[in-house]
C-alpha positions, -999 to 999 in steps of 0.1 A, spaced: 113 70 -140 134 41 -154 139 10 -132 181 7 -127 178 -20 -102 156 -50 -95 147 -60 -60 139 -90 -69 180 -99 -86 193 -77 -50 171 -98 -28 188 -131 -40 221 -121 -39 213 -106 -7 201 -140 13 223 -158 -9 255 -137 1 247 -140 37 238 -181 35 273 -187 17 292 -160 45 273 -175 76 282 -212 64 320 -207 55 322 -186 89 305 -217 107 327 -245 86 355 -222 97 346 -225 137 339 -260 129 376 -271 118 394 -242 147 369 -260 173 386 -297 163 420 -285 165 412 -265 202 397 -299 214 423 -319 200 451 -296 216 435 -290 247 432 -335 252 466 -333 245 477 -306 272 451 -324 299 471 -354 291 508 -340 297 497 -320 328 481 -353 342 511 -376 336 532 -342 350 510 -342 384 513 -383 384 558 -377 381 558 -353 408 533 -376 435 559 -401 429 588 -382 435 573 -369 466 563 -404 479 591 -427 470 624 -397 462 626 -412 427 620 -399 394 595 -423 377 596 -428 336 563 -420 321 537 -443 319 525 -430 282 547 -443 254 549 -410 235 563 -387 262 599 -383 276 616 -366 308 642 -346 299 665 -326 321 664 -292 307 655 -268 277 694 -277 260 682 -311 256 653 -300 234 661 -289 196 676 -259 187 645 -244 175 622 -252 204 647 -232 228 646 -204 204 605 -204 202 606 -208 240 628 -177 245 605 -158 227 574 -171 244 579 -181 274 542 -192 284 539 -214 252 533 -250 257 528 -266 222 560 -265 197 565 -278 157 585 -301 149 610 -303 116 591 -331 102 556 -316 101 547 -329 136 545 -312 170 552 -314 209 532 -304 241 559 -298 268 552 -289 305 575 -283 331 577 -310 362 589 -299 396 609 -327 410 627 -316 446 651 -285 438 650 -289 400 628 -288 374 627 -313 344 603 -310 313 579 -339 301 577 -340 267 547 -353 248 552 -359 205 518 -363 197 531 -362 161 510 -399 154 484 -389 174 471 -354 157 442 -369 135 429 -333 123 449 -329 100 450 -362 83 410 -360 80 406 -325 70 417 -331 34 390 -363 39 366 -345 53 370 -308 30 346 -322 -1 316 -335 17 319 -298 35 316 -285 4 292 -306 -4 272 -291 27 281 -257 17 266 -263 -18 230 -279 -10 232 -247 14 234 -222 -8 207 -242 -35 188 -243 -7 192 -203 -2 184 -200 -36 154 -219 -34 141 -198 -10 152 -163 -24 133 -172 -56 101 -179 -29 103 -152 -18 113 -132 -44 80 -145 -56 57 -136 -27 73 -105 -21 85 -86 -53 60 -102 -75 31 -84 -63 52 -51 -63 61 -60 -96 24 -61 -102 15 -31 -86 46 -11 -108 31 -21 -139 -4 -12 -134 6 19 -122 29 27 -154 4 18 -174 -26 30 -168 -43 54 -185 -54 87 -176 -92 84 -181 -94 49 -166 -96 40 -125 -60 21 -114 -73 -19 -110 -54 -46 -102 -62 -78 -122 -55 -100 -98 -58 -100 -56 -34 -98 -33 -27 -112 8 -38 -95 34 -7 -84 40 10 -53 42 13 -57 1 -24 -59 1 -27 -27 23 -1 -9 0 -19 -23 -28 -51 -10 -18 -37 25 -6 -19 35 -38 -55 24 -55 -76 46 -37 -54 76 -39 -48 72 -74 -88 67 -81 -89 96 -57 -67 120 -70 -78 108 -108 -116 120 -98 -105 156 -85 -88 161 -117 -121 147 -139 -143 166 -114 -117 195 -119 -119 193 -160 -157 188 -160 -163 219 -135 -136 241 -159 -161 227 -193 -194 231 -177 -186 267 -160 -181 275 -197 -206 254 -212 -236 262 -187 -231 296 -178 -223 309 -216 -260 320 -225 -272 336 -188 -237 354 -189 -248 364 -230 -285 379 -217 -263 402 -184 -242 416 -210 -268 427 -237 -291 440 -205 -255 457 -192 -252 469 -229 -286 486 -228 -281 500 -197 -245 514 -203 -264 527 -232 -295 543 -210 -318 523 -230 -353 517 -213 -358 481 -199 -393 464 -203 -408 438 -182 -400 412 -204 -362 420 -203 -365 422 -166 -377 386 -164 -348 372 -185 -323 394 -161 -340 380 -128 -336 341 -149 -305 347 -160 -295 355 -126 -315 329 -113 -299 299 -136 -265 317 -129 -267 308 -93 -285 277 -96 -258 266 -120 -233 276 -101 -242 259 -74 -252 227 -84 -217 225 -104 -196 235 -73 -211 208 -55 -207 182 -87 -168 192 -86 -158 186 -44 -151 154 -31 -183 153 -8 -200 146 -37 -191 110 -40 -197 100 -4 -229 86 0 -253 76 30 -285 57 37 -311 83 44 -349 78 47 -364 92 17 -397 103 29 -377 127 52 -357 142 24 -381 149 -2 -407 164 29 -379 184 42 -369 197 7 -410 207 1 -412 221 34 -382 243 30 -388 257 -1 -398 298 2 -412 297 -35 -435 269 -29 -445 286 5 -457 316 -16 -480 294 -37 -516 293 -16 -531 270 -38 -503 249 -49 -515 210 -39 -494 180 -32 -494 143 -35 -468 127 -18 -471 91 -21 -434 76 -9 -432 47 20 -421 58 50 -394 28 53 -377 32 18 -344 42 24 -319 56 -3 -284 54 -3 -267 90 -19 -249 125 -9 -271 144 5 -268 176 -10 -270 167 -41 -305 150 -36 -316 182 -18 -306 200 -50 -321 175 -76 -354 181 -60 -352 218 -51 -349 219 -86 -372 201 -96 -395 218 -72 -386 248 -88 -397 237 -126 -434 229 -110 -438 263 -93 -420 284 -124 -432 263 -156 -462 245 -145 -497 257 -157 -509 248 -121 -484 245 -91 -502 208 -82 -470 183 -79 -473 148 -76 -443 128 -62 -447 88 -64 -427 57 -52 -432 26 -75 -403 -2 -67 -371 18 -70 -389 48 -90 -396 81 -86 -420 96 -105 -425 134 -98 -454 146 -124 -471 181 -129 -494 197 -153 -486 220 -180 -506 238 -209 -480 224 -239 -457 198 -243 -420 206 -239 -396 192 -262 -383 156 -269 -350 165 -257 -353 182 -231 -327 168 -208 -301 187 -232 -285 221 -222 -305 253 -235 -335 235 -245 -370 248 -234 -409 249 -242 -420 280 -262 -425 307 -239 -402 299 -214 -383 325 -198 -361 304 -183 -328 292 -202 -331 256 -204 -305 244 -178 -329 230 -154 -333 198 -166 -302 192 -177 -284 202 -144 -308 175 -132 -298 150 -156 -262 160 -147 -271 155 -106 -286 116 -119 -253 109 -138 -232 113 -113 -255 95 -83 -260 66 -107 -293 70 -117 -312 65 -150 -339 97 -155 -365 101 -186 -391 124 -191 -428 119 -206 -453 140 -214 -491 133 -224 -523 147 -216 -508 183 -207 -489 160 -177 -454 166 -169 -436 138 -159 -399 132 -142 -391 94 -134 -359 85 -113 -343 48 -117 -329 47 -80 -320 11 -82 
């Protein structure tokens, strides 16, 4: 997706437009509210030298001349310009009236006995909005200008503290690579930036780890299961052929089915999500329950155990993939070993399970299909094992010496 737009250029001209509109509108108000004032001192004035005419007349009969120098009594409308009868006759109600010269007078009608005069006011000298306006216009402007820096200033803050960090987040989405968790080099608030930050991490990382678990599952299904799916189809061969089976061949069917499910199962587990949620668990508990439940062992009369793990050692790991980890290790002692006598031993943060056997197995045997001689199993065991340590975050080796078998587990 290609950026058209910036936030960051829209947010500035945003608070910038709106800073410039709200100031002009409120220089505007500023510069209608002087001239209302203004007008309305001069109507207050002409309606109280109006009321003062008419107590006069009413006390003494007379018609008293104004006190104010600027106004005059005149006798009717026809007195007044030409021009002020015409704008009179086409509002009647309207009080103030332009002059020819620039200038302007406030009339209001004075009831005097049976007739009605006008008092005129030119309050042409008097009108001092005008004259400053022109005075007054640059240091608005002036105003209007440190506003709008001002605004500026703070669109660029916030641009910074607000499309930054999405900036940020933007580019180490786009690049980030696919076999690499999304990581932000640097922090962010604890804001709702932070929480969006930290969302679109953990569903990338998320949805990034169901397709690795998906592509590992799709190469081990046909990595692991090549060789027991290889011995069905020569048995199925020799049976679509009505070829007698011996024993022996019945042994690598019953292991071949054996490592088919065991395979199966372990990497459907390795491939859901569950598998990467972990929990503290006591691990006494687990490895007894695991012993415990296990029908081959229960068929072994003589089969002896040493379990030497304290009973306050906790581990912190998914739980079904420990229980399979040791089932199958369980399984190696009762299947492989030249006596079923396991030994399963806690020193620091490692587990050391150890059995006897009658020959070394080989160096690597932690690799897929690799075996001892005279195995009938195909070599998955371990490695399925190895593959359970990998992906709890545990370092495994194995030793042999002595015809002893040994498994150690790095929990730590």
């Amino acid at each position: 997706m290609v950026i058209r737009e910036s936030i960051q250029r829209k947010i500035r001209w945003l608070i910038i437009g709106f800073t410039f509109t709200i100031s002009v509108i409120f220089i505007g108000l500023l510069i209608v509210y002087a001239w209302v004032v203004e007008d309305n001192i001069f109507n207050r004035m002409v309606s109280e030298e109006a009321r003062y005419i008419e107590q006069q007349f009413i006390a003494s009969g007379e018609r008293v001349a104004p006190r104010i120098p600027f106004m005059k009594l005149y006798r009717d409308w026809q007195a007044l310009p030409e021009h002020v009868q015409m704008l009179r006759q086409q509002s009647p109600e309207r009080i103030e009236f332009p002059l020819s010269d620039g200038g302007a007078i406030h009339i209001r009608e004075v009831q005097l006995g049976n007739t009605t005069q006008l008092l005129s006011a030119n309050v042409s000298s008097y009108e001092i909005s005008k004259d400053y306006l022109p005075k007054l216009l640059p240091w608005m402007l002036l105003v209007l200008m440190m506003v709008v820096i001002c605004a500026l200033v703070l669109a660029r803050y916030l641009a910074a503290g607000v499309v930054k960090p999405l900036q940020r987040i933007t580019f180490a989405v786009a690049n980030n690579r696919d076999n690499r968790p999304l990581t932000f080099q640097q922090g962010f608030a604890n804001n709702e930036i932070g929480y969006l930050a930290d969302t679109i991490s953990k569903s990338f990382n998320r949805l990034h780890a169901a397709l690795q678990r998906e592509s590992d599952f799709s190469r081990d299904i046909s990595h692991e299961l090549r060789t027991p799916v290889a011995v069905l189809k020569m048995v199925s061969g020799r049976l679509q052929a009505k070829e007698p089976l011996d024993e022996d061949t019945l042994k690598k069917v019953g292991a071949a089915v054996a490592e088919v499910e065991q395979s199966v199962g372990i990497l459907l587990a390795l491939s859901r999500e569950e598998s990467v949620q972990k929990t503290s668990y006591c691990l006494l508990q687990e490895v007894e329950h695991c012993i415990i439940n296990h029908f081959a062992l229960s068929q072994v009369d003589d089969a002896r155990l040493d379990i030497d793990i304290p009973a306050n050692y906790r581990i912190t790991c998914n739980q079904n993939l420990l229980h399979m980890l040791l089932n199958n290790l369980i399984n190696n002692v009762v299947q492989h070993a030249s006596v079923v006598a396991l030994n399963i031993i806690l020193n620091n943060d490692r587990l050391m399970i150890s059995n006897p056997v009658d020959a070394c197995p080989p160096d690597d045997v932690l690799s897929p299909r690799v075996k001892a001689v005279g195995s009938l199993g195909l070599g998955q065991g371990l490695h399925l094992v190895k593959r359970i340590c990998d992906k709890s975050g545990w370092d495994v080796s194995v030793t042999s010496d002595n015809h002893n078998f040994m498994v150690s587990i790095t929990l730590g």
